[in-house]
LOTORLO-141221 format. One record per residue (C-alpha): x, y, z; residue number from 1. Coordinates in steps of 0.5 Angstrom, whole numbers, plus 500, padded with zeros to 3 digits. Layout:
// LOTORLO-141221
((X Y Z) NUM);
...
This chain:
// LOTORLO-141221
((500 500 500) 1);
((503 507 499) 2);
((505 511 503) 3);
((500 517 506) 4);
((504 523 504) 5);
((502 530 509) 6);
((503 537 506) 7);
((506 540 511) 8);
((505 547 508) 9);
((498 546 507) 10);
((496 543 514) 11);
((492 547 518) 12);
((494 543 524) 13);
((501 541 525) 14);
((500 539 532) 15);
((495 534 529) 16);
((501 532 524) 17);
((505 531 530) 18);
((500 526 533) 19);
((499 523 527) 20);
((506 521 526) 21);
((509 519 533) 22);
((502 514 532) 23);
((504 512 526) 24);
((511 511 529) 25);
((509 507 536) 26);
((505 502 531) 27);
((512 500 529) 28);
((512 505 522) 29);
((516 508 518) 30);
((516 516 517) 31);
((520 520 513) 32);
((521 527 515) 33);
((524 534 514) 34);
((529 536 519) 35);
((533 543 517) 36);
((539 539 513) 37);
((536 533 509) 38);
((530 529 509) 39);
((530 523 514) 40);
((528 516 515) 41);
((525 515 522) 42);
((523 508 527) 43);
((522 508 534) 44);
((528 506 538) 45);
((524 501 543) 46);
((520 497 537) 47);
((525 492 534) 48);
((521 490 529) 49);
((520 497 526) 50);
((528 498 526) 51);
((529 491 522) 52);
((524 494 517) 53);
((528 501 517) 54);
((534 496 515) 55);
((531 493 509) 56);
((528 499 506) 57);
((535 502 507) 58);
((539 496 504) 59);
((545 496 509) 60);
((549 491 513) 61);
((549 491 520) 62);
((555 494 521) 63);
((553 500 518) 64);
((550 505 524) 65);
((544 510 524) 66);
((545 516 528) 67);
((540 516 535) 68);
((535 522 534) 69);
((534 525 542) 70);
((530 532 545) 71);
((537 535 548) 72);
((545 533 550) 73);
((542 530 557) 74);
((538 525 554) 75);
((544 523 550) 76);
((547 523 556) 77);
((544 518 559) 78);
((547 513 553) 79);
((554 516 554) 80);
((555 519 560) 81);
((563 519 560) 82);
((562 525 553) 83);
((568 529 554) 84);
((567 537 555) 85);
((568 538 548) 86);
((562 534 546) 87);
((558 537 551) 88);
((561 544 548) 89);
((558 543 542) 90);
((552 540 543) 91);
((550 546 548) 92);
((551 551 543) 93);
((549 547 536) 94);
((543 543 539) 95);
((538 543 536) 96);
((542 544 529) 97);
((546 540 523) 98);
((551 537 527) 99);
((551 529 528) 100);
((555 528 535) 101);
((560 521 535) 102);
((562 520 542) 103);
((564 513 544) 104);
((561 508 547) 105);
((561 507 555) 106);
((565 502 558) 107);
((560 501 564) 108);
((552 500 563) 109);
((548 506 562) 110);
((542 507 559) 111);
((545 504 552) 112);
((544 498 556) 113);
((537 498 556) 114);
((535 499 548) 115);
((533 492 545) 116);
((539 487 543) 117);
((537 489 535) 118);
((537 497 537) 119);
((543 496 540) 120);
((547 493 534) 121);
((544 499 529) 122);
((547 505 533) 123);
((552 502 536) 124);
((556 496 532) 125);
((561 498 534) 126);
((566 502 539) 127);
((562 509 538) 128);
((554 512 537) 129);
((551 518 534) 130);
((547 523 536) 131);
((543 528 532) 132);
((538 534 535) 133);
((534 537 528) 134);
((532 544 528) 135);
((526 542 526) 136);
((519 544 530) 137);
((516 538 527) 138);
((521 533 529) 139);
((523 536 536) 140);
((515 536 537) 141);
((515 528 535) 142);
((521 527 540) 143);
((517 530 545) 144);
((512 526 545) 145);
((514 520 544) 146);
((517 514 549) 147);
((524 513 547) 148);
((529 516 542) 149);
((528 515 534) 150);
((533 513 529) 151);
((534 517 524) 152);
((538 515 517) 153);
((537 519 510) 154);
((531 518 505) 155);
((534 514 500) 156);
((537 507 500) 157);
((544 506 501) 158);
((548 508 495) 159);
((543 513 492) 160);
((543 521 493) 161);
((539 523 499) 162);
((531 525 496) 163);
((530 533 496) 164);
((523 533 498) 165);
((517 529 499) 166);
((514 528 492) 167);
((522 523 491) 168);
((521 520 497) 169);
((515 518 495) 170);
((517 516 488) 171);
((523 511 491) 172);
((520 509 497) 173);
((513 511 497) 174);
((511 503 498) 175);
((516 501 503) 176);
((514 507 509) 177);
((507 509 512) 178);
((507 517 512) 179);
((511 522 509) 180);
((512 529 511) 181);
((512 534 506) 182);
((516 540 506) 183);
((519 542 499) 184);
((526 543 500) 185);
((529 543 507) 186);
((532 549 510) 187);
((541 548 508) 188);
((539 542 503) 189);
((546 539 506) 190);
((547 533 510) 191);
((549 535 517) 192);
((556 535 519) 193);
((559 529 523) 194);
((563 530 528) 195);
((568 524 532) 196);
((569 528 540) 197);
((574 525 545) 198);
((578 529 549) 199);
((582 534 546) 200);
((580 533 539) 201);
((574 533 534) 202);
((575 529 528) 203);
((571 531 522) 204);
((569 524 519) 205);
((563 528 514) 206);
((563 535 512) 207);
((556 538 512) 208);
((553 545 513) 209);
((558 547 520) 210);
((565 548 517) 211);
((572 548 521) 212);
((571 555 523) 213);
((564 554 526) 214);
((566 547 530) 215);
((571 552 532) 216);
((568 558 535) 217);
((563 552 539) 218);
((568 549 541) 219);
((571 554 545) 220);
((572 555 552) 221);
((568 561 553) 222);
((570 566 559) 223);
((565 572 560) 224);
((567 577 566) 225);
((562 581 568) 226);
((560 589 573) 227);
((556 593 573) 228);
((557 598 567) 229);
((563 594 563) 230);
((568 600 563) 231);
((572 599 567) 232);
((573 592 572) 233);
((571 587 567) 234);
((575 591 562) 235);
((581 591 565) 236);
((579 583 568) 237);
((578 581 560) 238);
((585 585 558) 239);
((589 582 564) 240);
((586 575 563) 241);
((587 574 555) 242);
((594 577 556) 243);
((595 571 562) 244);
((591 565 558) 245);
((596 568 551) 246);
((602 567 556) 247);
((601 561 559) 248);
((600 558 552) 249);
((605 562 548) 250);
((602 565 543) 251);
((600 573 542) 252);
((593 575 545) 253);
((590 575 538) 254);
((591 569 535) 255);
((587 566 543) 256);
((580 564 539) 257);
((584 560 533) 258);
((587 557 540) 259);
((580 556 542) 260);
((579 561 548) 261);
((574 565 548) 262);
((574 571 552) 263);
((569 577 554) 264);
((566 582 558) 265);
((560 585 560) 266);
((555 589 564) 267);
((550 587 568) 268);
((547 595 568) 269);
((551 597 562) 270);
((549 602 556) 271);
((553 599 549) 272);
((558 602 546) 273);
((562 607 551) 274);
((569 607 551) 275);
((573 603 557) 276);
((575 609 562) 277);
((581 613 561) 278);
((583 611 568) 279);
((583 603 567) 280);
((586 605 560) 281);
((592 608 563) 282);
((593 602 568) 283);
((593 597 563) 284);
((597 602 558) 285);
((603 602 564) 286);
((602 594 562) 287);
((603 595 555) 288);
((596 592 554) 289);
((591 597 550) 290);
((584 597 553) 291);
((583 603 548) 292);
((579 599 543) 293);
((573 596 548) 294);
((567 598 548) 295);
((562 598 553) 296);
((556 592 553) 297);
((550 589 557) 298);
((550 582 558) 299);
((546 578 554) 300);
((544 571 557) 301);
((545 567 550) 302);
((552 570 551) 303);
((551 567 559) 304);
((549 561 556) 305);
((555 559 552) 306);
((559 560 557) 307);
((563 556 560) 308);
((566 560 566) 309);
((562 566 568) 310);
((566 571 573) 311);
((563 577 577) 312);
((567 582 581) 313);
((562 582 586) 314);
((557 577 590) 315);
((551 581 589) 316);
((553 581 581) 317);
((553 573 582) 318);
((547 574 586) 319);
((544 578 581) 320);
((545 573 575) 321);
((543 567 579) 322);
((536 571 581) 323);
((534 570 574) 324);
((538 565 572) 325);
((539 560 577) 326);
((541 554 573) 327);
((548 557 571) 328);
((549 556 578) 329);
((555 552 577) 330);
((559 556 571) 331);
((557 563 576) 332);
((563 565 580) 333);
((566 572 584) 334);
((574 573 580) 335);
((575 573 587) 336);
((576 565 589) 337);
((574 567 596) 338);
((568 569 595) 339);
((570 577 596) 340);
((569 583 592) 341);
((573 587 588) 342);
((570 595 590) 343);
((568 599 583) 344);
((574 605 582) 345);
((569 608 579) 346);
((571 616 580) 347);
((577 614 584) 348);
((584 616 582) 349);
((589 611 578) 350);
((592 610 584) 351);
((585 607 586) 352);
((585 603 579) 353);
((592 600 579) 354);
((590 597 586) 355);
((584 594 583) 356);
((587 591 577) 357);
((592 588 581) 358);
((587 585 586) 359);
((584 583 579) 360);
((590 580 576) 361);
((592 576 582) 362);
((585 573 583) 363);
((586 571 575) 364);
((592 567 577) 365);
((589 563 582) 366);
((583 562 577) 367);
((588 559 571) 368);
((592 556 576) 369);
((585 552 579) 370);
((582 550 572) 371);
((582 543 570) 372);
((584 541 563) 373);
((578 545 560) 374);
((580 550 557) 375);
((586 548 554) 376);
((587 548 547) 377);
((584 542 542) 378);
((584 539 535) 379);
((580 539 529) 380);
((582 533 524) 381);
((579 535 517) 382);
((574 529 514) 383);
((579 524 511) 384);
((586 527 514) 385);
((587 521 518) 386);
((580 517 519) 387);
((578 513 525) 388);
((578 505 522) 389);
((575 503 528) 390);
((569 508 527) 391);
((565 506 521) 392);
((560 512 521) 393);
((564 517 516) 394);
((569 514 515) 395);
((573 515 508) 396);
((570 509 503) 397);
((565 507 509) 398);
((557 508 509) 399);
((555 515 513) 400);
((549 516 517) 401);
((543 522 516) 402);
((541 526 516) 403);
């Protein structure tokens, strides 16, 4: 029997949509739908019978992994949960997104443990496992509702170029699965780009819609300094702690976000675009640091949220944040490490400045001193510069996963 295919253009309901896709989904069916990169073929992960269908339409072995589609990194977390700082970095700033995560597989139970034995051996035939989170309301609404993760691979067979939308999938697969999600031409029309994290290093086993530069930037370690009106403490905390970082890893305080640092400053009650004060700019200048280009501005939480370190000057700063922002508790420290506050020089002399750059800087040195591994420098492989051949997902001349 064809497939039932669904407009998503024309429907009056999406939440109608939803409902009847995770039905379909929960009887055991196969859904083809949209995400933001290209269309997928989707089967509950607890209904082994719907996941051995999905491997007969597809045409591939066993030892070919199809990637696990998940609500957020935390659910993905409970499969891996020894994923590295550097997963959790790029799954905090690209989820939902067009990034497939490998992690490697636990060598203690977890929730991977508690899939079906069939499950077990499509997603995870190997030492690794993929995860997906699609930036697709449809999809995230399916997931939501639905018990359990989905698994999700490209709406083709294997060896043919993924279909473009809905009419082609029901021109080559329109007798093989239960519904089809319509959309046209998905958002970047590219597969996702699929990434291998471990300690230290991202190795790319598939090129997709993120480039080297943007897995880069997410992967970075984030530092965010924050006062009241960003012209001076937290100005001067930025200035002394990049030249700090810059010196500890050896390279000039420019080339610290291509190391993989990034470090910011910002207000709690700032006004954007004021010049950091002339005294914090005298201060740093008799450092040799030009705190002259800064620019004054307020905080924003995405830029809170993506950080991975945030440092006040004061307690009632962090008191503030957390006021509004309770789940940032653990990534929410005063520079002070004993808790204690650095007094705002506003209006004071130099002299008053001076000393608070030096309790600033001395506090920063204890900070660096005290952080883990973390923020330490990574690498990225580039696809085919060194495959992992224990790692059949993307692998140079092996199946990939989709979408």
């Amino acid at each position: 029997m064809s497939a039932i295919v669904i407009d998503l253009t024309q429907s009056s309901d999406l939440r109608d949509v939803v409902h009847r896709a995770v039905q379909v989904l929960a009887e055991g069916g196969i859904v083809a739908l949209p995400t933001e990169t290209v269309y997928g073929l989707a089967a509950r992960a607890l209904v082994p019978e719907a996941v051995e269908r999905l491997g007969k339409i597809k045409g591939r072995g066993t030892d070919h992994p199809w990637t696990m589609a998940v609500r957020s990194f935390e659910e993905a977390y409970d499969y891996v949960p020894t994923a590295p700082l550097l997963a959790q970095r790029l799954a905090r700033r690209c989820w939902p997104g067009p990034l497939t995560l490998v992690l490697d597989r636990p060598d203690h139970p977890s929730l991977l443990d508690e899939l079906p034995a069939a499950v077990q051996s499509r997603v995870a035939p190997g030492s690794t496992i993929g995860f997906r989170v699609p930036a697709h309301d449809v999809v995230l609404d399916v997931l939501q509702l639905s018990i359990g993760p989905l698994l999700l691979t490209s709406a083709n067979r294997t060896g043919a170029p993924p279909a473009p939308d809905g009419a082609r999938i029901a021109e080559q697969l329109g007798e093989d699965v239960d519904l089809i999600l319509d959309e046209g031409k998905t958002r970047f029309a590219q597969a996702s780009t699929v990434v291998h994290a471990t300690d230290g290093v991202l190795t790319v086993l598939r090129p997709g819609v993120l480039d080297e530069a943007a897995l880069r930037r997410f992967a970075s370690f984030h530092i965010v300094l924050l006062c009241t009106g960003n012209t001076c403490r937290s100005p001067m905390a930025e200035c002394l702690l990049r030249a700090r970082l810059a010196r500890r890893l050896d390279v000039p305080p420019e080339r610290l976000e291509s190391s993989g640092i990034v470090i910011q400053s910002a207000g709690l009650n700032a006004q954007g675009g004021l010049p950091a004060s002339s005294q914090a700019v005298a201060v740093m200048a008799e450092r040799n640091l030009d705190l002259t280009p800064h620019r004054s501005q307020p905080a924003q939480m995405q830029q809170l949220e993506q950080a991975d370190l945030i440092l006040t000057m004061t307690a009632h700063h962090r008191a503030f944040l957390l006021s509004h922002a309770p789940h940032l508790a653990p990534r929410v420290h005063t520079v002070r490490p004993d808790g204690g506050d650095v007094a705002d020089p506003i209006g004071g002399p130099v002299e008053e400045y001076r000393r608070c750059a030096e309790e600033i800087d001395e506090a920063l040195a204890e900070w660096i001193e005290s952080l883990d591994e973390s923020w330490r420098p990574f690498d990225i492989v580039p696809a085919g510069a060194a495959p992992d051949r224990s790692n059949p997902i993307g692998s140079a001349g092996v199946a990939k996963p989709g979408p």
